[in-house]
C-alpha positions in Angstrom: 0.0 0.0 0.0 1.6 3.4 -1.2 1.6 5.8 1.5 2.8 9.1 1.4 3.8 11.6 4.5 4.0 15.1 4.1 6.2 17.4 6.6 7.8 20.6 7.0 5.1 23.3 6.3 4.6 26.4 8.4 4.0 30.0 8.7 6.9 31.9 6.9 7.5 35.6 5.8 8.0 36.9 2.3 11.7 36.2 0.6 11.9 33.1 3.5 13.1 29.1 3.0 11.5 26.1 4.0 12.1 22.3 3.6 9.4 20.0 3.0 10.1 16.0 3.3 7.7 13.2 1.8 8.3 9.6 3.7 6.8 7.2 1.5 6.4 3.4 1.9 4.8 0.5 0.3 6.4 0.8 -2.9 9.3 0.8 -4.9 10.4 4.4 -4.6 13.6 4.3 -6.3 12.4 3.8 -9.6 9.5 5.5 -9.3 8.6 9.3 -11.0 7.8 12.0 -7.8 6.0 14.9 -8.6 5.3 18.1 -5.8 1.8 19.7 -5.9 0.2 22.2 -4.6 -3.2 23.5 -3.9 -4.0 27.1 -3.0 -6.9 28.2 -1.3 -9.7 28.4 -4.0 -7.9 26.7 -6.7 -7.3 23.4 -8.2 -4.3 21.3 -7.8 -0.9 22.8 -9.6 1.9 21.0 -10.9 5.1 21.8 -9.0 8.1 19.6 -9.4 9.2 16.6 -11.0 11.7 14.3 -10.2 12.8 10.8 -12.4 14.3 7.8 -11.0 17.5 9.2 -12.5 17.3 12.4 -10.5 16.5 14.5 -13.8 14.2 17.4 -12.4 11.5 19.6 -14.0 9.6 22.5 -12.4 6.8 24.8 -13.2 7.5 28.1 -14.5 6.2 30.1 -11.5 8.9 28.5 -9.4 12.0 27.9 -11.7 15.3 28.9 -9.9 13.2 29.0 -6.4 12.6 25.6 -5.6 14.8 22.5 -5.7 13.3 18.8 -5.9 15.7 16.4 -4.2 15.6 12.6 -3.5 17.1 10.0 -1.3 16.7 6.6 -2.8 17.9 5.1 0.3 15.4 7.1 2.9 12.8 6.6 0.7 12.1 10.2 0.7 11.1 12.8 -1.7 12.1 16.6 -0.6 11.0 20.4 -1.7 13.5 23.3 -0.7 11.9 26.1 -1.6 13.3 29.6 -1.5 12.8 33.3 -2.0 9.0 32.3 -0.8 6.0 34.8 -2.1 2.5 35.2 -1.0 1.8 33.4 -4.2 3.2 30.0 -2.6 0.8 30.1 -0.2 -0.7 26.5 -0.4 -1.2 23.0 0.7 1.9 21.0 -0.6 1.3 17.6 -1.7 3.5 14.5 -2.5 2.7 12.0 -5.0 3.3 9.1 -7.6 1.4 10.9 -10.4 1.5 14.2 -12.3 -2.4 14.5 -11.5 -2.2 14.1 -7.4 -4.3 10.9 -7.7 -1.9 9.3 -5.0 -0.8 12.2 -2.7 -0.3 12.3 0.7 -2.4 14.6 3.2 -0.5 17.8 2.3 1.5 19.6 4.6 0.2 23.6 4.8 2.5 26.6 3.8 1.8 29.9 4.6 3.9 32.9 3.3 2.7 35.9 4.9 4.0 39.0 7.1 
């Protein structure tokens, strides 16, 4: 059974950093595609990151040069470093197994706010 942990969120202000982990279990994560989602308040799920089994990375527009998709294919774990935070981050981040969210964790909540 795939499961999916999100951790790290928080309150942070403008031009801040946080860290966001994903411990997974129940499958075999090392060759599997991860993706990063999002969800802000009122909108649909967003595309965030991409990372391949070979570590090749791909990220949305909107945060290009700000965030950094990493993995640990001995952990098991998927993370999100995302810098030089705006308002506009302001979301629920998700982790998951598909490019559409259909296997995602429970989200972990940041706020980006002064």
């Amino acid at each position: 059974q795939v499961q999916l942990v999100e951790s790290g969120g928080g309150l942070v202000q403008p031009g801040g950093s946080l860290r966001l982990s994903c411990a997974t279990s129940g499958f075999a994560f090392r060759i599997w595609w991860m993706y990063w989602l999002r969800q802000a308040p009122g909108k649909g799920l967003e595309w965030v990151a991409t990372s391949d089994r070979d570590g090749t990375t791909h990220y949305a527009d909107s945060v290009q040069g700000r965030f950094t998709i990493s993995r640990d294919n001995i952990k098991n774990e998927l993370y999100l470093q995302m810098n030089s935070l705006t308002p506009e981050d302001t979301a629920v981040y998700f982790c998951a197994t598909d490019s559409r969210g259909d296997s995602r964790g429970q989200g972990t909540q940041v706020t980006v706010s002064t």
